[in-house]
TORKOL-4160 file (C-alpha; in steps of 0.2 Angstrom, whole numbers, padded with zeros to 4 digits, m for minus):
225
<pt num="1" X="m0243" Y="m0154" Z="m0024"/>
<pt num="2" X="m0238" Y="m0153" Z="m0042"/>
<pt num="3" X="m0245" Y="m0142" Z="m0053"/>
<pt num="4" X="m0256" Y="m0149" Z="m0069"/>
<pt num="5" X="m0258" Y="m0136" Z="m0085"/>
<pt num="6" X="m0273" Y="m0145" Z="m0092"/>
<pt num="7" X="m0278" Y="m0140" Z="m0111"/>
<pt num="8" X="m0294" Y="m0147" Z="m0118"/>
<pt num="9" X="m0309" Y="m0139" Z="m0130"/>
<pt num="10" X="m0323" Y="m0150" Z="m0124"/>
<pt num="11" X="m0328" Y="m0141" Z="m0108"/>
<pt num="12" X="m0338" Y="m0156" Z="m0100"/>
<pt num="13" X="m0323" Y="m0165" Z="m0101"/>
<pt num="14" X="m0312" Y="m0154" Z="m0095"/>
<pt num="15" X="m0320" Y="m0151" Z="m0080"/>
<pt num="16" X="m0323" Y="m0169" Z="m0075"/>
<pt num="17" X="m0302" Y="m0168" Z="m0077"/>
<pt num="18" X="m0300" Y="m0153" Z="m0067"/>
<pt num="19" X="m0312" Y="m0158" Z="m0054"/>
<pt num="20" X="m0304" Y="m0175" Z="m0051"/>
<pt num="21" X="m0286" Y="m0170" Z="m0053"/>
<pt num="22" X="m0291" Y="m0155" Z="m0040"/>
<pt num="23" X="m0300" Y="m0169" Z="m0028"/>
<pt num="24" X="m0284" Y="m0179" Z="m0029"/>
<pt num="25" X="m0274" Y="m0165" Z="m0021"/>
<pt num="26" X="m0265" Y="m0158" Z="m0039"/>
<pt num="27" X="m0266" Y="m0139" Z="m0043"/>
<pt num="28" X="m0274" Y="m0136" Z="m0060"/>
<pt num="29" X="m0272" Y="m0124" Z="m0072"/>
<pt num="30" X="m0286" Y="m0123" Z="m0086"/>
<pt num="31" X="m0286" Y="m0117" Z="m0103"/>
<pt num="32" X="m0297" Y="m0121" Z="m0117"/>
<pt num="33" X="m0287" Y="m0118" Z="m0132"/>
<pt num="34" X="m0268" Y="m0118" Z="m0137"/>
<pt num="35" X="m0266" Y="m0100" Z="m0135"/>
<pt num="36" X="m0271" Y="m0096" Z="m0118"/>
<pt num="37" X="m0264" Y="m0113" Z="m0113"/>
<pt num="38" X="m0247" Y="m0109" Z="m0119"/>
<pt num="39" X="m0250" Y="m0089" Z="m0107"/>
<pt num="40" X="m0252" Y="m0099" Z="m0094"/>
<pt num="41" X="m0235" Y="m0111" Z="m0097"/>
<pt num="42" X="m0226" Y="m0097" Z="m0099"/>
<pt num="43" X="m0235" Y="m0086" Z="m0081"/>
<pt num="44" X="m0234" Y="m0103" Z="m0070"/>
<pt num="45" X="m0224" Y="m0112" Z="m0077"/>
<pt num="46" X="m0232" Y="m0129" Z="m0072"/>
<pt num="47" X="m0225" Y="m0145" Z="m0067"/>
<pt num="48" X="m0231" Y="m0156" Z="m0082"/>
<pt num="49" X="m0243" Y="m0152" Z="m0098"/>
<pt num="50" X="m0259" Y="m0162" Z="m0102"/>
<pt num="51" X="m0266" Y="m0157" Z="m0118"/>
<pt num="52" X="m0277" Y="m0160" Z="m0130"/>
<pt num="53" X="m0273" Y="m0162" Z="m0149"/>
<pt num="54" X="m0288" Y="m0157" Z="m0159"/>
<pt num="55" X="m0292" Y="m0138" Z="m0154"/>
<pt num="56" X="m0296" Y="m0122" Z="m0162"/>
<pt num="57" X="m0283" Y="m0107" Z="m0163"/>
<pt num="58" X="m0269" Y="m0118" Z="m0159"/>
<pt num="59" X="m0268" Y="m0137" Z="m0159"/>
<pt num="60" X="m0259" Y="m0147" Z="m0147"/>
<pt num="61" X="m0243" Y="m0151" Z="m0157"/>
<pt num="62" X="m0240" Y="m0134" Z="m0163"/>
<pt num="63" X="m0243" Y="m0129" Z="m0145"/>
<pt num="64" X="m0230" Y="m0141" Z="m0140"/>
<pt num="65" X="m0219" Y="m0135" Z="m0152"/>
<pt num="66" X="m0218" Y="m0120" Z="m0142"/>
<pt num="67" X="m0218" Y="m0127" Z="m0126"/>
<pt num="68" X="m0201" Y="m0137" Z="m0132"/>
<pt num="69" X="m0192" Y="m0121" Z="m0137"/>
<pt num="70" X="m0196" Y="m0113" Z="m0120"/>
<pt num="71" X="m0192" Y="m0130" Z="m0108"/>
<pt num="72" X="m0185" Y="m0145" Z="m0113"/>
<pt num="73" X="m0188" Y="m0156" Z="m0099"/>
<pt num="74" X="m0208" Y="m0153" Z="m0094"/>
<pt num="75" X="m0218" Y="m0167" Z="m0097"/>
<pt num="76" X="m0229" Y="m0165" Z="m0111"/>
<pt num="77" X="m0246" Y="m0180" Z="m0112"/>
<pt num="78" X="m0256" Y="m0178" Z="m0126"/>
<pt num="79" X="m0275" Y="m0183" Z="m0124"/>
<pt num="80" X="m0284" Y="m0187" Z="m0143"/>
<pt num="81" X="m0295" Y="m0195" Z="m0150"/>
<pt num="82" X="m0284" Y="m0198" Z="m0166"/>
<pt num="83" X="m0278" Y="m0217" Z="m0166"/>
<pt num="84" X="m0267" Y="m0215" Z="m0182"/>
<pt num="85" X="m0249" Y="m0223" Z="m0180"/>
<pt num="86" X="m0241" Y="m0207" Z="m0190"/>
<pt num="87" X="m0251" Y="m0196" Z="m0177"/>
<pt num="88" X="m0244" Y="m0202" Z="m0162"/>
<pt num="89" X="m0227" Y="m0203" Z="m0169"/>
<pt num="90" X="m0227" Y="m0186" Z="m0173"/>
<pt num="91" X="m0233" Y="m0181" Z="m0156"/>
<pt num="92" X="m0217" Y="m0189" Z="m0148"/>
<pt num="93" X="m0206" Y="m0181" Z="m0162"/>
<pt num="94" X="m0212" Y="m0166" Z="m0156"/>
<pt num="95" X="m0206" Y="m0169" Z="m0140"/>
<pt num="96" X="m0222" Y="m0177" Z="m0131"/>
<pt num="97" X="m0220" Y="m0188" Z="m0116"/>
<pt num="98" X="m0235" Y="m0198" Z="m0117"/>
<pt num="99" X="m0250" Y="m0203" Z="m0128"/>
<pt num="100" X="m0268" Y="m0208" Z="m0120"/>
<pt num="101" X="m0280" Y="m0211" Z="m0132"/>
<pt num="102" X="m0299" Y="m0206" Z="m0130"/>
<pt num="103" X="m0311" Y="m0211" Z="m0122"/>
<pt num="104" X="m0299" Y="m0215" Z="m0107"/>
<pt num="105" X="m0301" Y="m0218" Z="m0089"/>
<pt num="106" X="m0297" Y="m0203" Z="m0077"/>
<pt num="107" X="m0287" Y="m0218" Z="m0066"/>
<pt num="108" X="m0277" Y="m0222" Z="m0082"/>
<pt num="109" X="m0274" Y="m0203" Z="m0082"/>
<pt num="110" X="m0268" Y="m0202" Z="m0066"/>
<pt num="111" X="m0257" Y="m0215" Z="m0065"/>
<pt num="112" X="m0248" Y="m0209" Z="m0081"/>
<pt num="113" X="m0245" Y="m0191" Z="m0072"/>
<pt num="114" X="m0238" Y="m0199" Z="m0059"/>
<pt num="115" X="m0228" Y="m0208" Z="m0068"/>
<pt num="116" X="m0220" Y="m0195" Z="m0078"/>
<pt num="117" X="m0218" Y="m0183" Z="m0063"/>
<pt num="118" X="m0209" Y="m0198" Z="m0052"/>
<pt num="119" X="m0199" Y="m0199" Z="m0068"/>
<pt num="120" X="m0195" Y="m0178" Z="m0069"/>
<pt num="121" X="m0191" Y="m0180" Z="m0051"/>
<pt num="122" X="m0177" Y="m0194" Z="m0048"/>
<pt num="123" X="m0163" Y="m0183" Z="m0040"/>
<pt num="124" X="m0149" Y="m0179" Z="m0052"/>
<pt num="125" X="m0131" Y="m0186" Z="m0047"/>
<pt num="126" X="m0115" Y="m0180" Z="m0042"/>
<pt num="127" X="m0109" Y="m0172" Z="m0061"/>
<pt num="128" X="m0101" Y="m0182" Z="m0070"/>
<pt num="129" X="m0085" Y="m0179" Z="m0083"/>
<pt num="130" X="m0089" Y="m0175" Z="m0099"/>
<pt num="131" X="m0088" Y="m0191" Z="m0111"/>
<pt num="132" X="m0082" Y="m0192" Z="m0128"/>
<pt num="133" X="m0091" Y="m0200" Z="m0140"/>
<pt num="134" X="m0078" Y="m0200" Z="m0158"/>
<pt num="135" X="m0079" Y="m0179" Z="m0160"/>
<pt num="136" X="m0093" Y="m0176" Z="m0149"/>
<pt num="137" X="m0091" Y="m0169" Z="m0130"/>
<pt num="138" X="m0106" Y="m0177" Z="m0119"/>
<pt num="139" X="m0109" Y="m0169" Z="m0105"/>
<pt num="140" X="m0122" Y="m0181" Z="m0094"/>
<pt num="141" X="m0125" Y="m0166" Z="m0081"/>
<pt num="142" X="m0130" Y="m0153" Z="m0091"/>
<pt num="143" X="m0137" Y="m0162" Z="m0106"/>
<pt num="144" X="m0127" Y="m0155" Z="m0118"/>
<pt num="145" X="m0118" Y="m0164" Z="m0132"/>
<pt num="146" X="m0103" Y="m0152" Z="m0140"/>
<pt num="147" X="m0092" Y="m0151" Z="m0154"/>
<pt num="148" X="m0083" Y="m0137" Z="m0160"/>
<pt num="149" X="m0087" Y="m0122" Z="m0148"/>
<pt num="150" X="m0106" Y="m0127" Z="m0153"/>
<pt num="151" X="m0117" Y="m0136" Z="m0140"/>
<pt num="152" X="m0134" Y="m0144" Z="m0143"/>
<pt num="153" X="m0145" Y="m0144" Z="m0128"/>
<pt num="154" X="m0155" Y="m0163" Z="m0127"/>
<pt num="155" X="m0172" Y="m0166" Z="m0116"/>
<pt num="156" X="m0171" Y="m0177" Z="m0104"/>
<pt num="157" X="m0174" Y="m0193" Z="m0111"/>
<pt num="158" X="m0164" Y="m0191" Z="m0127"/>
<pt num="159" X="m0147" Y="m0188" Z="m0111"/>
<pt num="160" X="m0154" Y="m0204" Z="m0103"/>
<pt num="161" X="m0155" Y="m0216" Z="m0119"/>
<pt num="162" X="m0139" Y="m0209" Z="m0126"/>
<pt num="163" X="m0129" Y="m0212" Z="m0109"/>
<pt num="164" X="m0138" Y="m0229" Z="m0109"/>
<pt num="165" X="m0128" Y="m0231" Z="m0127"/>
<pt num="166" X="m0112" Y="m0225" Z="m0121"/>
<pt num="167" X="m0109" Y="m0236" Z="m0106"/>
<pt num="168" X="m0114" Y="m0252" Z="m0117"/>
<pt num="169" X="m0107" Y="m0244" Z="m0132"/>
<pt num="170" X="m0100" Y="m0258" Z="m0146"/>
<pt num="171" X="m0110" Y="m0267" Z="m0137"/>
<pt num="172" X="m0131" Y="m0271" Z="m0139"/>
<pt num="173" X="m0142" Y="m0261" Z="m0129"/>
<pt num="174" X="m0158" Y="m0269" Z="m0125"/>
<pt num="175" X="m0175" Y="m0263" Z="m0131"/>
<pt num="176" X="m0186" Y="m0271" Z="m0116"/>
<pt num="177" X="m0174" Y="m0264" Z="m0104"/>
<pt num="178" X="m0173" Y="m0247" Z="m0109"/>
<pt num="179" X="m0189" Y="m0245" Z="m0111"/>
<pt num="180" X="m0193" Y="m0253" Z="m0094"/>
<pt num="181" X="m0181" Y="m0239" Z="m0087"/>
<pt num="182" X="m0184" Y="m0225" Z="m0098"/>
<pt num="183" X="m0204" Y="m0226" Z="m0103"/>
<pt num="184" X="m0210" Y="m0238" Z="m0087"/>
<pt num="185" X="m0215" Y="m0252" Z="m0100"/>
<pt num="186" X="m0212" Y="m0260" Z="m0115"/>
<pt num="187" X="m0228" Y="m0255" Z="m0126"/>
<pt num="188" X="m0232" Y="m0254" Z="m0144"/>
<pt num="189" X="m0233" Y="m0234" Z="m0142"/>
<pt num="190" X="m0218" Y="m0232" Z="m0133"/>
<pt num="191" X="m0207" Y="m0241" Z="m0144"/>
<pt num="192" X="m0212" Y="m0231" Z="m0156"/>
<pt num="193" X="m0206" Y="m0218" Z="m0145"/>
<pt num="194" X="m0190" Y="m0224" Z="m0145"/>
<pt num="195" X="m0188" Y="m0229" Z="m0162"/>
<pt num="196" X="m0192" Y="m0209" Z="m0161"/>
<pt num="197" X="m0179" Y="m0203" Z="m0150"/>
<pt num="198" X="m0164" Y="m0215" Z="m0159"/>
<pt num="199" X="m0168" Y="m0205" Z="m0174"/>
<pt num="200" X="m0167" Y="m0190" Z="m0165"/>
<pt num="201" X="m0149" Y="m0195" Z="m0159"/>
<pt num="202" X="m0142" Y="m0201" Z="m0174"/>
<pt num="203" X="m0147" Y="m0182" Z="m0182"/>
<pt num="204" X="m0139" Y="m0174" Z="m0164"/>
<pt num="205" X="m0122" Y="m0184" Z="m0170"/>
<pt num="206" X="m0123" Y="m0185" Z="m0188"/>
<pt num="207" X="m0109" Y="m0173" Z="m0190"/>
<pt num="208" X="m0095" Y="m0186" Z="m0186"/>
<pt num="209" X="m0097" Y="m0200" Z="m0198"/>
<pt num="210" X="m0089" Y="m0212" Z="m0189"/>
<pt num="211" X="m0103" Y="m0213" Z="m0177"/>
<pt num="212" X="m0116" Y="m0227" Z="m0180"/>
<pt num="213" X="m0133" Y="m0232" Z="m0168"/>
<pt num="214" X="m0138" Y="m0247" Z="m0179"/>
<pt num="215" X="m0155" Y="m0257" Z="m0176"/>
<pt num="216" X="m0151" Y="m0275" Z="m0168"/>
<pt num="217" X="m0169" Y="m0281" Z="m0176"/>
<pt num="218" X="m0179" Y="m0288" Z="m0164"/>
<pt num="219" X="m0165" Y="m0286" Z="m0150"/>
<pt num="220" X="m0159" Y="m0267" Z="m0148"/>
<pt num="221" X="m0148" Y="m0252" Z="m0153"/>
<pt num="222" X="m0128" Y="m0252" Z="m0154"/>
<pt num="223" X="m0120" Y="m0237" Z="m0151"/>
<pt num="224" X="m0104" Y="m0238" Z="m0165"/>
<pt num="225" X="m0090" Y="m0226" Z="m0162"/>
């Protein structure tokens, strides 16, 4: 079963996490600050991260921050009390996953795990060839995007959307759609996310300026090349 790297300050609810995760079959990994929570990352090298935000020594968006530099393609849910709109765009700037406000239900919880293993888990494809978008080298495969012997290397999520643009490129992408494919749904919270990872893009390509990813308000992104 996978294993869970939970990080949260307030023992009691920690343990009521640990001890359902654990009953649910998952392997859990237990810290009580960023510090120990990012040894333990680094030891075990879990299968997704479920921290939370507010904590002494090290909060949960620096310890992301770290996490990021080491892995790109864990899953990172962040658990908060903070309901701020800036705060949870942050958080997925700085490469979180998912958002679950507190007080939540550990069924919610579960289900968002799942979710975000099934979606670290589809099987990758045969390679594909390397796709050029105007100067830019993409390799799908490897998640790279290269220009000029310099390669950027993208989570995830940000190769996903940014094949999504290529294949309908000069063309609208859909919001809903990717969304539904990308985040599972079409929420407030996770458009936000998206709105987060197309500015992410547009920074990764900002070196050719022939390259556009406009907003379609309303509608989508086009990918302009």
């Amino acid at each position: 079963m996978p294993t869970v790297l939970l990080i949260e300050d307030e023992p009691a609810l920690g343990m009521i996490v640990r001890d359902s995760l654990e009953v649910r079959g998952f392997t859990v990994l237990y810290a009580s600050e960023g510090n120990e929570g990012l040894a333990l990352f680094q030891q075990h090298q879990p299968d997704i991260v479920v921290a939370d935000v507010m904590m002494p020594q090290m909060d949960g968006f620096t310890l992301a921050e770290h996490i990021r530099q080491e892995n790109a393609d864990v899953p990172i849910m962040f658990l908060t009390a903070r309901s701020q709109t800036a705060d949870v765009v942050r958080g997925f700037e700085l490469g979180g996953n998912d958002y679950l406000k507190k007080p939540f239900s550990l069924d919610e919880l579960i289900v968002r795990i799942n979710a975000l293993l099934r979606r670290k888990s589809v099987p990758q494809t045969t390679p594909t060839p390397l796709l050029t978008i105007g100067r830019y080298q993409f390799d799908p495969s490897k998640q790279k995007l290269l220009l000029g012997g310099q390669a950027v290397l993208l989570s995830h999520r940000e190769a996903e959307l940014l094949r999504r643009l290529y294949e309908q490129r000069n063309q609208v992408l859909e919001r809903s759609a990717v969304l539904t494919e990308l985040w599972g749904d079409d929420s407030f919270f996770n458009g936000r996310s998206l709105d987060v990872f197309i500015t992410k893009l547009r920074r990764h390509l900002r070196d050719d300026a022939q390259i556009q990813i406009i907003n379609i308000r309303g509608i989508g992104y086009k990918l302009i090349v």
